[in-house]
N, C-alpha and C positions, 0 to 999 in steps of 0.2 A: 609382561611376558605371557600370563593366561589369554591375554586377549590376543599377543600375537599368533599365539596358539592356535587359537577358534578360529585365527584369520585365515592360518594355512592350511589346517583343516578344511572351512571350506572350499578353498581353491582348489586343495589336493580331489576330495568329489567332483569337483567342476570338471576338471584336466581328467581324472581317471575316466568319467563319462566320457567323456568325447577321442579317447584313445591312450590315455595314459601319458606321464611324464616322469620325472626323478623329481626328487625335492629339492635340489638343488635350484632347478629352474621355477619351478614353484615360488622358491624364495627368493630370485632375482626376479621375477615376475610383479611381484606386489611390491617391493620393495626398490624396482628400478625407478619411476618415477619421483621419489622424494628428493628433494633440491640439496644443493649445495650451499648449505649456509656460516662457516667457515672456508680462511683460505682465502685465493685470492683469484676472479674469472677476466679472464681477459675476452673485450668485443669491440670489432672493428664500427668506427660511426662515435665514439665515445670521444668528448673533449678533454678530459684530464681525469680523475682519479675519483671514486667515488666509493664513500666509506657507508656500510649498513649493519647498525647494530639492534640486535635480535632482543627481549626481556622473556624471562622466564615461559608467558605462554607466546612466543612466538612473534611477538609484534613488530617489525621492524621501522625505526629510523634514520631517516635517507640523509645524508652529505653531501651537496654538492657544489662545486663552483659555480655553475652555470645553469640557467632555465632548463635547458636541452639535455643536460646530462640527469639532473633532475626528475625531469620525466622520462627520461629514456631509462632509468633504473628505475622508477616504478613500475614501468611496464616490465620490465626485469623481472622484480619482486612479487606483481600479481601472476605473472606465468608460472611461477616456480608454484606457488601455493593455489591458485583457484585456476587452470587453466583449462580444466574441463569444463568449469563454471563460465567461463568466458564460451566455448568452443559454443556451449548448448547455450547460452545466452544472444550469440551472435544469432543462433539459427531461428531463433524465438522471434529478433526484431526483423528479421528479414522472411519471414514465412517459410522457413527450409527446416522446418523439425523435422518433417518424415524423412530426411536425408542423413539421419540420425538412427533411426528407429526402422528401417524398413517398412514397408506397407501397414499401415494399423489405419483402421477406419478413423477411431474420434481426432489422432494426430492429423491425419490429411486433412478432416472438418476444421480444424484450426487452422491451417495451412490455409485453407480457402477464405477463412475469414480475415486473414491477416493480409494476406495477397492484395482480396476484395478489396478491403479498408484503404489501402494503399500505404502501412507504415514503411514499408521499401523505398519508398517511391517519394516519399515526404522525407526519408532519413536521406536520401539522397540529395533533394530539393534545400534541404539545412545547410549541407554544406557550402553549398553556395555564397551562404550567411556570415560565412566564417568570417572572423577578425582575422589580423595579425597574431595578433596573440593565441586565439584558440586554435590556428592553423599550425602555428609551431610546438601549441603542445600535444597537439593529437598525433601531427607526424610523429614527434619525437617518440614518444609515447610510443603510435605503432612502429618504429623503427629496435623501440627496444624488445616489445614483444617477437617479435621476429626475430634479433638477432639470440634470444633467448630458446628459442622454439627449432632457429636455423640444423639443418642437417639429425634433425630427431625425426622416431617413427612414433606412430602412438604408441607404442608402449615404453618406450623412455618417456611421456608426458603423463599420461593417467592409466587406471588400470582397467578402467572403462571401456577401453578400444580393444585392449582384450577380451572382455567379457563377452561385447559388441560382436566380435570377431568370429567367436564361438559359435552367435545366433546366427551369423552369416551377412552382418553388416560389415561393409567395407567404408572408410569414414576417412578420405586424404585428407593428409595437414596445409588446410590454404595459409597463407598467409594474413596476420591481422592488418584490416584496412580502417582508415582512420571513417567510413562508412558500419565498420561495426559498434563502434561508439557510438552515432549518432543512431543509431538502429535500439541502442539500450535505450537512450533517451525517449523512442517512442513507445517502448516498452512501460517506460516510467509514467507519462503522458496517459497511456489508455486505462492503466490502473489506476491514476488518483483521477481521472475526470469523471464529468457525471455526462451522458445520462441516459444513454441508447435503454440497456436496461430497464430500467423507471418507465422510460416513455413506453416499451414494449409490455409490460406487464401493467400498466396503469390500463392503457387501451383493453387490452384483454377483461380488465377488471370492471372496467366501465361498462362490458358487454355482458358480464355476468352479474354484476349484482348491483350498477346503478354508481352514477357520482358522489350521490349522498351519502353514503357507506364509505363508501374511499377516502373523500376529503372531509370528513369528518371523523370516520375513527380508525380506517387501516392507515392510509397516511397523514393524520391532521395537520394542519399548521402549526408552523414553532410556537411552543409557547413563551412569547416574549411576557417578560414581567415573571413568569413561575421560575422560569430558568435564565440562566443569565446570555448575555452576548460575549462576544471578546473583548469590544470595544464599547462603549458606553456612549450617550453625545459627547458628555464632559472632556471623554479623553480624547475629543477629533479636534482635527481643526476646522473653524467654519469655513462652507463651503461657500455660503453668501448670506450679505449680511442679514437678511431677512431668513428669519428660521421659521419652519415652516412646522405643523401640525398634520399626521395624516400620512397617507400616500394613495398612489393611483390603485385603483381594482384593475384585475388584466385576468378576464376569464380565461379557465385552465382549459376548455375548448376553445376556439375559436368560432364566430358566428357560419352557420352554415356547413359545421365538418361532419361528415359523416363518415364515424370510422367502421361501422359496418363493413365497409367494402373497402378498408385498409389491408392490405397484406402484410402479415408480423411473420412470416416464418423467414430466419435468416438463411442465407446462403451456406454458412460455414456453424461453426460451434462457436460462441464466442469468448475468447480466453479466461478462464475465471483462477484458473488455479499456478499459472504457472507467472514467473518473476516474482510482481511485487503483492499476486493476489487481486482479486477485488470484490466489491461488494461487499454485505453483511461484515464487520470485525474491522475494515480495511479503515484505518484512523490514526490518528498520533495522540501525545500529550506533550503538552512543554509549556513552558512559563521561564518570566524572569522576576526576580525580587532585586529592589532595589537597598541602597544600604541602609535607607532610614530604617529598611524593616528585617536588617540581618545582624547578626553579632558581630562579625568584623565590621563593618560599618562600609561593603564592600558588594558589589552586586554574587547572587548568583544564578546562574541559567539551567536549564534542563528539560532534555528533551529523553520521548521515549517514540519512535515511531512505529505503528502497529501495522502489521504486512504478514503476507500470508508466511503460515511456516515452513521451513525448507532445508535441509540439508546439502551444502554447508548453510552457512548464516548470509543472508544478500549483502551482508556490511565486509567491507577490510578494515580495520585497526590501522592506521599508518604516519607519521610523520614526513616531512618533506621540509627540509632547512637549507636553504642559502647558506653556503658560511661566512658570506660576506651579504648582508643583504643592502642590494642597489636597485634602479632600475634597469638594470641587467640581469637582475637574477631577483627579484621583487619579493620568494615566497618563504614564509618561516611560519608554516601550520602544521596543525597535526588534527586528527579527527576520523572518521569516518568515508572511505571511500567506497566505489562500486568497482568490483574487478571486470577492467574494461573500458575506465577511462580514468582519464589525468584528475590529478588536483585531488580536493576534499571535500564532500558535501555538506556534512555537517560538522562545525569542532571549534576550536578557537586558532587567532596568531596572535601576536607579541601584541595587540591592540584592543581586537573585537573578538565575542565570540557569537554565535547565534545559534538557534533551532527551527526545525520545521515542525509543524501540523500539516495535513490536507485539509486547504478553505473548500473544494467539493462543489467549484463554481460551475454552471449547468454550460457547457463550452460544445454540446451535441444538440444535434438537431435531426427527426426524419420529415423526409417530404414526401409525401402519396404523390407520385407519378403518374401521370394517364396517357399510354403509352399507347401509341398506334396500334390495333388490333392485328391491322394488316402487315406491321413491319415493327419488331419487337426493338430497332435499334432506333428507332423516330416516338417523340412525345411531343406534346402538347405544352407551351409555354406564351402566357400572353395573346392566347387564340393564336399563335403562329405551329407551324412541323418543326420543330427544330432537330437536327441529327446528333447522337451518341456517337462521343467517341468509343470504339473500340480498341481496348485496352489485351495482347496473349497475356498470359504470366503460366507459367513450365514450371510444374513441381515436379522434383525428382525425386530415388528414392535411394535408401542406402542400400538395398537388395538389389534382387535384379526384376523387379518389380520396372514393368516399363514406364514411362515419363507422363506424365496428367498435363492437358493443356487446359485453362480454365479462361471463359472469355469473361472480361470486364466492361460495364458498360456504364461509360461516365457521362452525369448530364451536371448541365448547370450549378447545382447545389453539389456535387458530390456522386462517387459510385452505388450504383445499385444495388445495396446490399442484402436483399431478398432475391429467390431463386425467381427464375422467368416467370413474367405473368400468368395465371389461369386462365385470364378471359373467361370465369363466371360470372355470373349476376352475383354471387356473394361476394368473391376477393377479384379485383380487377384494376387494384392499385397498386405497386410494388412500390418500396421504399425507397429513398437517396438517402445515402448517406453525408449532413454537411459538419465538420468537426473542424476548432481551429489548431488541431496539430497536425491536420494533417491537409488543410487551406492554405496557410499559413506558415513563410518560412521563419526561423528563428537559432538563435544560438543560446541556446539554457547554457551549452559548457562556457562558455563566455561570461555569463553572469556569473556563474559557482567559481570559476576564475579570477572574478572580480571581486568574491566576496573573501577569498583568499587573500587578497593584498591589501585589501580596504584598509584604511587604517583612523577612519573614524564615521559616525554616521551621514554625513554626504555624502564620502566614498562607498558606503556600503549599500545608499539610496542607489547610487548613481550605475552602481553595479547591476540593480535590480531593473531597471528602470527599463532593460531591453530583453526581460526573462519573458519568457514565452509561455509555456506549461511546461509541467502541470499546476496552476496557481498552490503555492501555499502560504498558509501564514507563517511568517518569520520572525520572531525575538530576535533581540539584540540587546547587548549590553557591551561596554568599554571598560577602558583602564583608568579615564575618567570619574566613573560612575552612573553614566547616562546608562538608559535602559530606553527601550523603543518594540515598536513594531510595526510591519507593514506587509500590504496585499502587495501581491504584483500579478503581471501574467496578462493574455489575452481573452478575456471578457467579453462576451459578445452583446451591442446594443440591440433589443428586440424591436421587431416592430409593435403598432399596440394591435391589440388582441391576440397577441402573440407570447402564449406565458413557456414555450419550451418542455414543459409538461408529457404532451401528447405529439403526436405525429400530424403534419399540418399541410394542408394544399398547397402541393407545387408545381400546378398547372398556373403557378402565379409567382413574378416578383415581387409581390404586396410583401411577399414577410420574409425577402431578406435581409438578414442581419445590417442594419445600419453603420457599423464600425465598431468598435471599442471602446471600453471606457478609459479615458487618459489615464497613463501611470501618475500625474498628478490629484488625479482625484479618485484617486482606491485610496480606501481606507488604512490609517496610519495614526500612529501617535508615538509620540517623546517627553519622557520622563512625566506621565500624568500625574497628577495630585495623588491618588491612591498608592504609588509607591510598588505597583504590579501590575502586571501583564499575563494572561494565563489564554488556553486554549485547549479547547478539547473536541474539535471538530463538528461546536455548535454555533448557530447563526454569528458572523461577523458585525452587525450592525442592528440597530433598530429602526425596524422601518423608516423613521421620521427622515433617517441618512438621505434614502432613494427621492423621496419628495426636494431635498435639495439638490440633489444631481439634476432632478427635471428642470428644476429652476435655472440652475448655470450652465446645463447643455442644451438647454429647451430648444437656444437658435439655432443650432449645428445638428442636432441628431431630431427634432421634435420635441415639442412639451408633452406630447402623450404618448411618448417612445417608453419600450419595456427595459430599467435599465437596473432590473433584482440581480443582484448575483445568482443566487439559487434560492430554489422554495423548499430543498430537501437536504437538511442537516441531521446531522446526530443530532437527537433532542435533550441533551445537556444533563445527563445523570452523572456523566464524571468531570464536565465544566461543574457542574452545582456542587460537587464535594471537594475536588482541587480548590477551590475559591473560598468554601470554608473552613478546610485544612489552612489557608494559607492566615486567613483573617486570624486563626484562632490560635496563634502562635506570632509571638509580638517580636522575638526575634530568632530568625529562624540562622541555619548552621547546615551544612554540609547531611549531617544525621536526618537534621527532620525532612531535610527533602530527599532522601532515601524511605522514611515512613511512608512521605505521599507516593513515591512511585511504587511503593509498596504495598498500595492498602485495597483491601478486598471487599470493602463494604458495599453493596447493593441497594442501590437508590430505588429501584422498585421494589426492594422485599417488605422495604418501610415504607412506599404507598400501598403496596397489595395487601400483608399478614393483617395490620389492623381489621379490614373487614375480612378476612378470610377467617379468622381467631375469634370472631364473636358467632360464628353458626356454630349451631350442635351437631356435633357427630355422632350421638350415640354409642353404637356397637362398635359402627363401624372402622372408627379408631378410639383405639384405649385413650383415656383422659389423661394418664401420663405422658403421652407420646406428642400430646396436646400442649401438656404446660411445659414440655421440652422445647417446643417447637417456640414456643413463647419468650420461651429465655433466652433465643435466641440473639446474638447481636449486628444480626446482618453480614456477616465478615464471611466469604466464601474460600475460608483457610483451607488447606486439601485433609485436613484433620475435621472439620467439622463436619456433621454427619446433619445437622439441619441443611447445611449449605444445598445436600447431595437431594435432599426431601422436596425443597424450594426447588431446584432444577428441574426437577422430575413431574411438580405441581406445573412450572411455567408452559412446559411442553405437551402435558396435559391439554391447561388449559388455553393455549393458542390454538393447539388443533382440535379440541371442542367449540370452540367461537368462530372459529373460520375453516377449518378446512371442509365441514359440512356444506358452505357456500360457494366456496371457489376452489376445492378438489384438491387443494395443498393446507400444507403447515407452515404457515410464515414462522418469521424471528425479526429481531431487531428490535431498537430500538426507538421505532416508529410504534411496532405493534403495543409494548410496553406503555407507550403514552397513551395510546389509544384504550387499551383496560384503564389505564389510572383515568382517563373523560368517564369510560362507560360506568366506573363504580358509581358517578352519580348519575346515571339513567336506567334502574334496575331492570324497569319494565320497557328496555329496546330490544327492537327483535333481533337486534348481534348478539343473543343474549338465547335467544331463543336456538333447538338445535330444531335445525327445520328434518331432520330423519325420523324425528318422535311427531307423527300424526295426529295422536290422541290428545297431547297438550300441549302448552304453550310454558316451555322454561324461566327461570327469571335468573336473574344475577346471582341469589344465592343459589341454586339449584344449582347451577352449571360451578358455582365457585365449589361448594362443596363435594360435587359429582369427580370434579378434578382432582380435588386432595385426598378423595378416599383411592381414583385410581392411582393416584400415585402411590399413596401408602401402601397398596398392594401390589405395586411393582417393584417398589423395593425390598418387600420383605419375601417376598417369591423369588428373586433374583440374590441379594446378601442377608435374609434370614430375619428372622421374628424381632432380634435381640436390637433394635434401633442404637442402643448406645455404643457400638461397635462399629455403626455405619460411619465412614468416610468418603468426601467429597475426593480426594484425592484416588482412589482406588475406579471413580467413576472418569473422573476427570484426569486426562493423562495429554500428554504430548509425546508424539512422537515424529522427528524431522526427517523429513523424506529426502533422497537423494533424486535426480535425476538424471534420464529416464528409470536408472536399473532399481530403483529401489522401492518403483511398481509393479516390475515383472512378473509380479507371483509364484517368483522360486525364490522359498522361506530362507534358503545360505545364501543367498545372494544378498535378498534385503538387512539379512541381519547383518550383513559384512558392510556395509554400504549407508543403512540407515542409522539414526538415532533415537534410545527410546524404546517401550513407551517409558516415560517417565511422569509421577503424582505432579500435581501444579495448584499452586494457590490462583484465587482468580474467577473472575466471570467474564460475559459479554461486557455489561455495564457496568463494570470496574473501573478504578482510576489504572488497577492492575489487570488489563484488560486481557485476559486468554479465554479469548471467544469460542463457544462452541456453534453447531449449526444444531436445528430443530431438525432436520433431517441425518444427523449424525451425531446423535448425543452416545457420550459427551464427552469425546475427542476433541483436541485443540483445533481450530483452523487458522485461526491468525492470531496473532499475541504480540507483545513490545520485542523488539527487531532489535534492540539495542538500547543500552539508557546510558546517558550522560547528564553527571553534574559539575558543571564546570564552577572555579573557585577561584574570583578576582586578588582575594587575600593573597592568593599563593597558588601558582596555575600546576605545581605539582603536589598541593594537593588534591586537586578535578580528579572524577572517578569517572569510569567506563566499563562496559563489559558487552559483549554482542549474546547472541544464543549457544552458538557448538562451538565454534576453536577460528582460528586464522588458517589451519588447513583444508585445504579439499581435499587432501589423499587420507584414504580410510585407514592404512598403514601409520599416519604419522600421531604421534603423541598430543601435536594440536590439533587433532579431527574434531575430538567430544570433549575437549578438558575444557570448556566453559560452562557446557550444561549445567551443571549443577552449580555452581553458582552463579548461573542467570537465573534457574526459577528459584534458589535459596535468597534470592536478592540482595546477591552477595557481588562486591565489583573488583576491580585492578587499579591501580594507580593508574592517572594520564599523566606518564610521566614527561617533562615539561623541557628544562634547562638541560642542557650539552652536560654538565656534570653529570646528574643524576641519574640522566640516560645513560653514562657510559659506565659509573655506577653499578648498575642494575642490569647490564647487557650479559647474556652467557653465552653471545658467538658475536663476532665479527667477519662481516664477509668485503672486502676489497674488491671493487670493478675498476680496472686498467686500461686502459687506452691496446688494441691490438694491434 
């Protein structure tokens, strides 16, 4: 009741500013959008009768007789709770945020780059792809959204439209088309792929301070053999019989590139923060244990996917049962959805269950274009003119802001995703953009469809077999007891000297992409010898893998074809602790895999403090504050006050080691390996702060310089007294709502947002709640959701998302997960038709009308 309080309150300011209202309306205001979830709705389009029952925090499991009524009450049940999250989600995969938001500059920058990109245009192109089956569930799907939405204004839906309404955005209720589904999907696509980014800042980098530096210690190479792969040779199957030693070299330039006169300034902003997030944090964890190595004698699986943070939670909670399961009505899962399309993406049914990681496969590509000077829509290809298609694309606005036409200019490889050439002697190359989600038709809901009714590892292969992107790695386990995992996705074959790195001459077909790697030979394994399966968005394979693919695609793609997945992975600090968490417990239980998704130890504090603990600090820090720091056990609990010391050190000293070079503060866990190489080269000049003229720094100079600014920025900012300091007080999350929970009006955000609230955790945590080095030390992406699923007894599986199953700021399930998601604390995945109905405290009835 306090909080409905505060709520009306701040509406009741909101409404007084802008002319006044009663409080009565006020309170039908906030409170008109909350659903109907007793009782019974009657919708025209419905086959028979369909029962949804609700548990404690909101979760609802679906009845139905039929596919179709099935999804058509999903789409029911995501409208009622997330359908602002849907409205602004649609606008995101199809470039129409500003249609949302009235004129804002950095939105329309997004608007352009998305346009540019062509996800429109490619979510369009998918459906083309469509099965049978994915065609009748998207209808349905969108048939029920719509008939849910049918004859509302926005403020019967969210309270958004009002707020909206106030600023002077007008926002009509279109109807949901089975094109806004396919639109999240490339939303999903540009978040977990690699590598436009990378390629754009490697370039750059290469121009400021040299290769050697970069591929050596800002980005070095995996360290295969220190840290582990996901898959091992042992656990593959051979590719031919002759096993090979080695692999091919594939320079990260190519011969003759000169990127001097590459152009990197993109056209638009390119999306880093909205949907699933990306870059820097953006990662998963999951693993499966098989029974030889669990107490029941029974697999279990679990996953945590880490995505940027947001308010509500990107995840729905949901069930979906057949009551007769046939192949008429095939589906009896439960798991994780995305509001916005059919089925489950991640969870278990009566059979199998699985998880995802992002494998992070380099699926991007730019090409320097050398475009007619004389006519900006003609290039160079092959020594021939070739002509640019032009592309309008019409951004509108929700204001009365008039309409933006942006012209698109498509060549060969892909859109030109850099603004019109300069025609200087310095920049005189614009970029293409070539990517295979958006090359490339495909139906991903088709596979997550498939992997819904699987009902044992063929079927779940066979599922994957035509998944597109975004590749990830998938666990699996059955009722059986088998355990597996596999790549899927479109993979592109390089040419050689084509490492995807950098941005590459495309005044040439020399380096287009050859084709794909078969779904036959991506990487895979069933039931290995070791008894597990783990993942943490570190290299998939050891080298020696790719030396056999050359071997067995030698005659179809070339023997000296580029065929790496990727050269840039997480560098395995929470693969290397998952893995010994896993070993070092002989039979593990439901519990101890809530430890591991729970544990906050930091793999670099324990390669950096050893040398950082043996210089002397003198005055500079009290010797106490030293052998505290000693006692330390790694663990970045939000109670620990070393955790908050080490953060403050790390950020220190990455912007002492690099941003004197290259005029930023990295992070990551690129950067991270790269200190742990450089602690054996004291005397490199990464090492060296090139601002100090008079001398030349060493390793400990700069390590020590770093920990005394730190100790003095913490005790300037929370006080002398160190044993009072808390990680937690530094370290906060707080879930943004969108757009309003940006605005910069403090009632508004508070009404809207979640947060801040203390968090256990690091970047390099297995409990991963990353912070940025330019935003310390605020959450930016964290685990999105965790589940352990429980072969013993599927209603013992546990789950929990971030904030609630609602989206309306009004309802009781907005924020009631928060805390315990970050107390890593979970809900039953409640399983069986008893239990569920058990445990239900509404029922709501959909009726044929």
């Amino acid at each position: 009741m306090r909080r409905l309080r505060n709520i009306l309150l701040v509406l009741v300011i909101i409404i007084v500013l802008v002319g006044g209202a009663g409080a009565g309306y006020i309170t039908l205001t906030v409170r008109r959008p909350l659903p109907q979830v007793d009782g019974t709705l009657s919708f025209a389009g419905l086959d028979g009768k369909v029962e949804i029952y609700r548990d404690a925090l909101g979760v609802p499991q679906i009845y139905a007789t039929t596919t179709r009524d099935l999804f058509f009450a999903q789409g029911i049940v995501h409208a009622q709770d997330r359908w602002w999250q849907m409205e602004f989600n649609r606008h995101i995969g199809l470039g129409r945020i500003s249609e949302l938001t009235g004129m804002n500059e950095r939105v329309l920058r997004q608007d352009k780059f998305i346009r540019t990109a062509g996800w429109n245009r490619a979510a369009q192109a998918d459906l083309d792809a469509l099965t049978p089956e994915s065609k009748l569930a998207l209808d349905s799907y969108a048939d029920g959204v719509n008939a849910y939405i049918e004859g509302k204004s926005g403020s019967d839906l969210a309270v958004e439209y009002t707020v909206l309404g106030i600023k002077g955005v007008t926002i009509p209720i279109e109807k949901w088309q089975p094109l806004h589904s396919a639109a999240w999907a490339k939303v999903m696509s540009w978040s977990l792929s690699g590598n436009i980014d990378y390629e754009l800042e490697r370039a750059e980098l290469y121009k400021k301070i040299g290769s050697d530096l970069v591929d050596n210690f800002y980005a070095p190479p995996y360290p295969f053999g220190a840290h582990p792969t996901i898959l091992t040779m042992a656990d593959l199957p051979p590719l031919t019989m002759t096993i090979q030693n080695g692999s091919s070299t594939v320079p990260v330039v190519a011969p003759g590139t000169d990127l001097r006169h590459v152009q990197t300034h993109l056209i638009g902003e390119m999306p880093d923060d909205l949907g699933f997030g990306r870059g820097e944090g953006i990662g998963s964890n999951n693993w499966v244990i098989g029974g030889s190595r669990t107490q029941s004698g029974k697999p279990l699986l679990a996953n945590d996917p880490h995505l940027a943070i947001q308010m509500p939670s990107i995840w729905y909670e949901v069930g979906l049962h057949c009551l007769q399961v046939s192949d008429k009505c095939p589906y009896d899962v439960t798991g994780f959805s995305f509001p916005g399309a059919p089925g489950v993406i991640i969870g278990h049914n009566q059979h199998i269950a699985w998880g995802v990681t992002n494998v992070g496969p380099d699926t991007q590509d730019l090409y320097a274009i050398k475009v007619d000077p004389k006519d900006d829509t003609k290039y160079e290809l092959d020594g021939k003119t070739e002509s640019m298609q032009i592309i309008t694309e019409t951004i509108k606005f929700g204001d009365k802001t008039p309409p933006v036409d942006l012209r698109v200019r498509m060549t060969h490889f892909g859109p030109i995703i850099t603004d019109a050439p300069s025609y200087t002697d310095q920049y005189d190359k614009p970029l293409a953009f070539h990517w295979s989600a958006t090359a490339d038709k495909y139906d991903v809901l088709g596979s997550f469809l498939g992997i819904d009714r699987a009902t044992d590892w063929k079927s779940f292969r066979a599922a994957l077999a035509t998944y597109g992107s975004p590749s990830q790695n998938f666990v699996y386990a059955d009722m059986d007891g088998n355990i597996g995992y596999q790549t899927p996705g479109l993979i592109p074959i390089r040419a050689k000297d084509h490492s995807g790195l950098v941005p590459i001459d495309g005044s040439t077909t020399k380096y287009d992409w050859k084709g794909y790697i078969p779904f036959d030979y991506l990487p895979r394994s069933f039931n290995p010898a070791r008894g597990y399966i783990a993942s943490a968005n570190e290299a998939v394979v050891p080298p020696e893998y790719y030396t056999q693919l050359a071997a067995v695609l030698g005659d179809k793609f070339g023997a000296d074809s580029n065929y790496t997945i990727s050269y840039e992975w997480d560098y395995g600090y929470r693969a290397n602790r998952i893995e010994n968490m896993i070993k070092a417990t002989d039979k593990h239980t439901v519990d101890t895999i809530k430890a591991i998704q729970g544990d906050n130890f930091s793999g670099s504090a324990d390669e950096l403090l050893p040398a950082v603990l043996k210089i002397d600090y003198g005055s500079d820090i009290p010797k106490d504050v030293i052998d505290w720091l000693k006692a330390w056990d790694m663990q970045s609990g939000m109670n620990s006050g070393q955790a908050a010391l080490f953060s403050s050190f790390t950020g220190q000293l990455f912007g002492t080691l690099w941003a004197d070079q290259i005029g930023f503060t990295p992070g990551g866990s690129n950067i991270a390996w790269g200190v742990r190489l450089l602690l054996d080269k004291p005397d490199s000049v990464v090492w060296d702060d090139v601002k100090t003229t008079d001398k030349k720094e060493t390793r400990d100079d700069i390590l020590r310089s770093a920990l005394v600014a730190a100790y003095k920025d913490m005790t300037a900012k929370y006080g002398a007294d160190y044993k009072v300091w808390q990680w937690g007080k530094l370290h906060t999350a707080t879930f943004v709502s969108n757009p309003l929970g940006a605005s910069g009006i403090s009632v508004i955000e508070d009404f809207v947002n979640g947060g801040p609230v203390a968090v256990n955790g690091s970047s390099l945590s297995v409990n991963a709640t990353s912070w940025s080095i330019t935003n310390p030390f605020g959450v930016t992406s964290l685990p999105s959701m965790r589940m352990i699923v429980d072969f013993s007894d599927f209603n013992k599986s546990q789950w929990i998302t971030t904030t609630g199953e609602s989206g309306h700021p009004t309802s009781p399930h907005y924020r009631d997960m928060i805390d315990r998601w970050r107390n890593i604390q979970y809900d039953t995945m409640l399983w069986d038709a008893a239990t569920i109905q058990k445990g239900k405290v509404s029922k709501l009835v959909l009726q044929p009308k």
